[in-house]
C-alpha positions as CSV (number, residue, x, y, z in Angstrom):
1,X,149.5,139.7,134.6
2,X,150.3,141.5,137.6
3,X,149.9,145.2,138.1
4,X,153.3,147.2,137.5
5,X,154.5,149.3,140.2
6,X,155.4,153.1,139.0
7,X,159.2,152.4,139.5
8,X,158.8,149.6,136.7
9,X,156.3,151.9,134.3
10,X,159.1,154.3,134.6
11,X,162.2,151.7,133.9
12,X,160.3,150.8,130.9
13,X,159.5,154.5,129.2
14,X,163.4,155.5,129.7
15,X,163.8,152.5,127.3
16,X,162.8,155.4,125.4
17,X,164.0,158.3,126.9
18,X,160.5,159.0,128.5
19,X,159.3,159.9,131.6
20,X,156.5,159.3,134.0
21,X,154.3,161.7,135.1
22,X,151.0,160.7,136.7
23,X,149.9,156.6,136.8
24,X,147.1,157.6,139.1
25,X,144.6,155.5,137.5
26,X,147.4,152.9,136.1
27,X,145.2,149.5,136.3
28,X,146.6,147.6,133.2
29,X,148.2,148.2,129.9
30,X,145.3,150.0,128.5
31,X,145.0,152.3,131.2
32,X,146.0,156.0,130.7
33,X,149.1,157.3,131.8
34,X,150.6,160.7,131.5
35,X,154.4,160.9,130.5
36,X,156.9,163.1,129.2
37,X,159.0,162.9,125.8
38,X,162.3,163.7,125.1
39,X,161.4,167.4,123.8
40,X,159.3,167.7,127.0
41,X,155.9,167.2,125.9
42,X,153.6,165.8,128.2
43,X,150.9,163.7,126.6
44,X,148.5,160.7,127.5
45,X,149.2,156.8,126.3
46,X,149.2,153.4,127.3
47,X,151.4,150.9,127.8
48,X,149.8,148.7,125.3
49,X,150.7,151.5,123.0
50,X,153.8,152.7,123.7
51,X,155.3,149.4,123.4
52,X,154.7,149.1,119.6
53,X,157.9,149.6,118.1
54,X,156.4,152.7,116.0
55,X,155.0,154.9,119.1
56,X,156.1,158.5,118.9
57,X,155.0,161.2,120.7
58,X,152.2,162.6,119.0
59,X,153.0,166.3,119.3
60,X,156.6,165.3,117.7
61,X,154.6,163.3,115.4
62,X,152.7,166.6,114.3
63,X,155.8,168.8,113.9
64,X,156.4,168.0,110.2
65,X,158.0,170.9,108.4
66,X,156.2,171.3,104.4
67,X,157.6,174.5,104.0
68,X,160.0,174.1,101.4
69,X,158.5,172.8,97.7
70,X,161.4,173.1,95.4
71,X,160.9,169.6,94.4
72,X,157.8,170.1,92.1
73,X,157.9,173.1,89.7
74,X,156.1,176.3,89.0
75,X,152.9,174.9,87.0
76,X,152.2,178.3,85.7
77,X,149.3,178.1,83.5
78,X,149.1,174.4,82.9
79,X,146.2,171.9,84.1
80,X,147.8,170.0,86.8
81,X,146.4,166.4,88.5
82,X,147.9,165.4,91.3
83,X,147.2,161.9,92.9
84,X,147.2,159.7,95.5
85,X,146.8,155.7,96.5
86,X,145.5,154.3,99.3
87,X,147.0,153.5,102.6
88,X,148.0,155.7,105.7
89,X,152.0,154.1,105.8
90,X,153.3,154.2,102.6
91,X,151.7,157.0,100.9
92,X,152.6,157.5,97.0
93,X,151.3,160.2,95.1
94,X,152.0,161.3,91.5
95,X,151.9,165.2,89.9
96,X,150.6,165.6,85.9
97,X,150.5,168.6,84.5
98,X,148.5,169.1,81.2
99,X,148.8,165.1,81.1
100,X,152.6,164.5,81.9
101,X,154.2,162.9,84.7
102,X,156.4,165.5,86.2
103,X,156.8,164.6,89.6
104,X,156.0,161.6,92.2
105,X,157.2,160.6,95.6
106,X,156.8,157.7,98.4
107,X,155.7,159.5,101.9
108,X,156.2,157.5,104.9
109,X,154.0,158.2,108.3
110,X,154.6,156.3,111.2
111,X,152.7,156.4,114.3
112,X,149.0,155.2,115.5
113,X,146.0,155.4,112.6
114,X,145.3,158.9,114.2
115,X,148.4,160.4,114.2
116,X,148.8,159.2,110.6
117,X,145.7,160.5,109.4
118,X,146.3,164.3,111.5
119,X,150.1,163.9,109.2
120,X,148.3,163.4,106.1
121,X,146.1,165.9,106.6
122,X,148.5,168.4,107.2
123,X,150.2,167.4,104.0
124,X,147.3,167.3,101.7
125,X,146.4,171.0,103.3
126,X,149.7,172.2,103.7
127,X,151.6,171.0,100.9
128,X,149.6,169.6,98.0
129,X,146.8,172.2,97.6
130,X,148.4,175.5,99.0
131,X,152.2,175.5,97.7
132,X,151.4,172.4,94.4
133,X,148.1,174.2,93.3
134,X,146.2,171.3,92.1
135,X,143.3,171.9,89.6
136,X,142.1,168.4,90.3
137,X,142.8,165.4,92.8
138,X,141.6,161.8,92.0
139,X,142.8,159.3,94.6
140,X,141.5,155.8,95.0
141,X,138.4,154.2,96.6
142,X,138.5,152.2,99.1
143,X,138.3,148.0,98.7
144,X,137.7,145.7,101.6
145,X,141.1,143.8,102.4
146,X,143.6,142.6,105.1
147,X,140.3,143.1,107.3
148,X,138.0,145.2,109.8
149,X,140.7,147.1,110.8
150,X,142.3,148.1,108.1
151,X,139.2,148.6,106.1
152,X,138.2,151.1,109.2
153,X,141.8,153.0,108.7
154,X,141.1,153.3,104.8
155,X,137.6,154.6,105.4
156,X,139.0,156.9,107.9
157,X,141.8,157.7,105.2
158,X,138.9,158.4,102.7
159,X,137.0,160.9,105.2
160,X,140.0,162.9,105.4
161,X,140.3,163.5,102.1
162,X,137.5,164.3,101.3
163,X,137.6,166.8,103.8
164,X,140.5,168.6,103.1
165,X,139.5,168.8,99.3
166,X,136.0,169.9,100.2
167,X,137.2,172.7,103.0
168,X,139.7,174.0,100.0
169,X,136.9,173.7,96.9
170,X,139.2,171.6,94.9
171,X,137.6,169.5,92.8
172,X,138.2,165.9,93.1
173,X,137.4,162.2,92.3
174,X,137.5,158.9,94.1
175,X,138.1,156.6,92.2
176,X,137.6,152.6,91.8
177,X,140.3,150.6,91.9
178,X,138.4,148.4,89.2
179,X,138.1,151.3,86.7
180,X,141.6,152.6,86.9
181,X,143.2,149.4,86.6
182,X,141.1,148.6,83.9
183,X,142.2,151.7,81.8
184,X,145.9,151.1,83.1
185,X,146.1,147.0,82.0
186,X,146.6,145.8,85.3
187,X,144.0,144.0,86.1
188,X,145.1,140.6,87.8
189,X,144.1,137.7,90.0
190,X,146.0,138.3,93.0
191,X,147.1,141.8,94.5
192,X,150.6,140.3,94.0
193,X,150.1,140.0,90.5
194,X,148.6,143.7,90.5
195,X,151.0,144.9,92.3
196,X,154.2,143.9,90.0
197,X,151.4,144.7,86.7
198,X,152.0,148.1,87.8
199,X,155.2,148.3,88.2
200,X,155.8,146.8,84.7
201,X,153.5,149.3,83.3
202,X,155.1,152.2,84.4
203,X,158.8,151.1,83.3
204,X,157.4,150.6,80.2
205,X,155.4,154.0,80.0
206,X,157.5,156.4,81.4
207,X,160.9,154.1,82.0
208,X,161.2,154.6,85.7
209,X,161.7,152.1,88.9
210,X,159.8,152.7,91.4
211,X,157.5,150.6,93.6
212,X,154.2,149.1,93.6
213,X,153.0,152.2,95.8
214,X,154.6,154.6,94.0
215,X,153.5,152.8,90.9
216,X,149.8,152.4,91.6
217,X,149.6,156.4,92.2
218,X,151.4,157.1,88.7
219,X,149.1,155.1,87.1
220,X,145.8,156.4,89.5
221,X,147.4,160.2,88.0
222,X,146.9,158.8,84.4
223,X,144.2,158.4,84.5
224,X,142.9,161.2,86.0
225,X,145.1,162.9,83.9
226,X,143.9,161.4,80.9
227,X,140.1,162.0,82.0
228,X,140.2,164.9,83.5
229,X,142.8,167.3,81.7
230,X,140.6,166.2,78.4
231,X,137.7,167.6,79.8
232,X,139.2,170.7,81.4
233,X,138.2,172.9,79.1
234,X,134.7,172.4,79.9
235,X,134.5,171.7,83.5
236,X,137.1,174.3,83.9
237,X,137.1,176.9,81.1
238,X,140.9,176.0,80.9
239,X,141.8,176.8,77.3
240,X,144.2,173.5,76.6
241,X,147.8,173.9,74.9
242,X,148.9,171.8,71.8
């Protein structure tokens, strides 16, 4: 492929209300470049990346506003579980408090696997521990599928996570997706099949649509809900309510 002159680098970032700023060492589409967004930040990329359809400038990409949590309620003094499933796109977490689904939610991040992971982050710091006050977090365990790559993104995933939870001393379990399908009844031969188990299972327990994502991370809740808020009296010296 023939190297692109700066007029035609620049014809193609206004196909995104870009600008260029430096293509000194422009050599091919992985090469760095340095361009401006549309808020006027000026950032590094490549052309390889900034053609994917989901590219965003990742200081916009950071600016993600957590400051309002009217959603979930007050937990005042109950024992409260929150959740999570794994991926890095489609994010869904559920909230129990003293074992009882009161909340749960589909986040969407967009972006490269770093950016996602720096959003999640953020969200988990920001939002889940600081203003939903969790006294536990389970969230699943990693499992090698759709390959390398997106094993490598999960792990990553996982490492944050951990991280956040440990920086914040909140206690916290990963969990296997074996074991909490196992408890949940949706154990099947395919992920398809797993997928729409879970979905069933939570219409039937708690008579909501939502999907598989969302689903997975209700039922990931339950049980660490059911384990965990049973035992909080003695890991935690929470006295329990009837």
């Amino acid at each position: 492929m023939a190297k692109l002159s700066a007029e035609k680098i620049n014809e193609e970032l206004r196909k995104k209300d870009f600008e260029l700023v430096d293509c000194s060492g422009y050599e091919n589409l992985t090469s760095f470049i340095t361009v401006k967004c549309p808020k006027g930040h000026i950032t590094q990329t490549n052309l390889k990346s900034f053609r994917h359809e989901s590219y965003q400038c990742p200081e916009c990409d950071k600016s993600i506003d957590f400051s309002n949590p009217t959603e979930v309620p007050d937990k005042g003094d109950k024992f409260r579980v929150i959740a999570f499933d794994q991926a890095t796109e489609h994010f869904g977490l559920s909230i129990f408090d003293d074992g009882k689904l009161i909340y749960y939610k589909l986040f969407v991040f967009t972006g490269s696997a770093i950016n996602r992971m720096v959003k999640i982050r953020k969200m988990i710091d920001e939002l889940v521990i600081k203003q939903w006050k969790p006294n536990y977090i389970v969230f699943e365990d990693i499992q090698y599928q759709n390959g390398y790559i997106t094993f490598k993104t999960l792990a990553m995933l996982l490492g944050v996570v951990h991280e956040v939870c440990q920086a914040n001393d909140i206690p916290f379990e990963c969990v296997s997706p074996n074991v909490w399908r196992k408890y949940a009844g949706t154990c099947g031969k395919t992920r398809q099949e797993e997928k729409m188990l879970s979905i069933a299972v939570v219409k039937e327990k708690y008579n909501v649509s939502v999907t598989d994502d969302v689903a997975e991370a209700i039922l990931i809740g339950r049980y660490g809900a059911a384990h965990h808020y049973a035992e909080a009296p003695i890991l935690f010296g929470k006295k329990k309510t009837s």
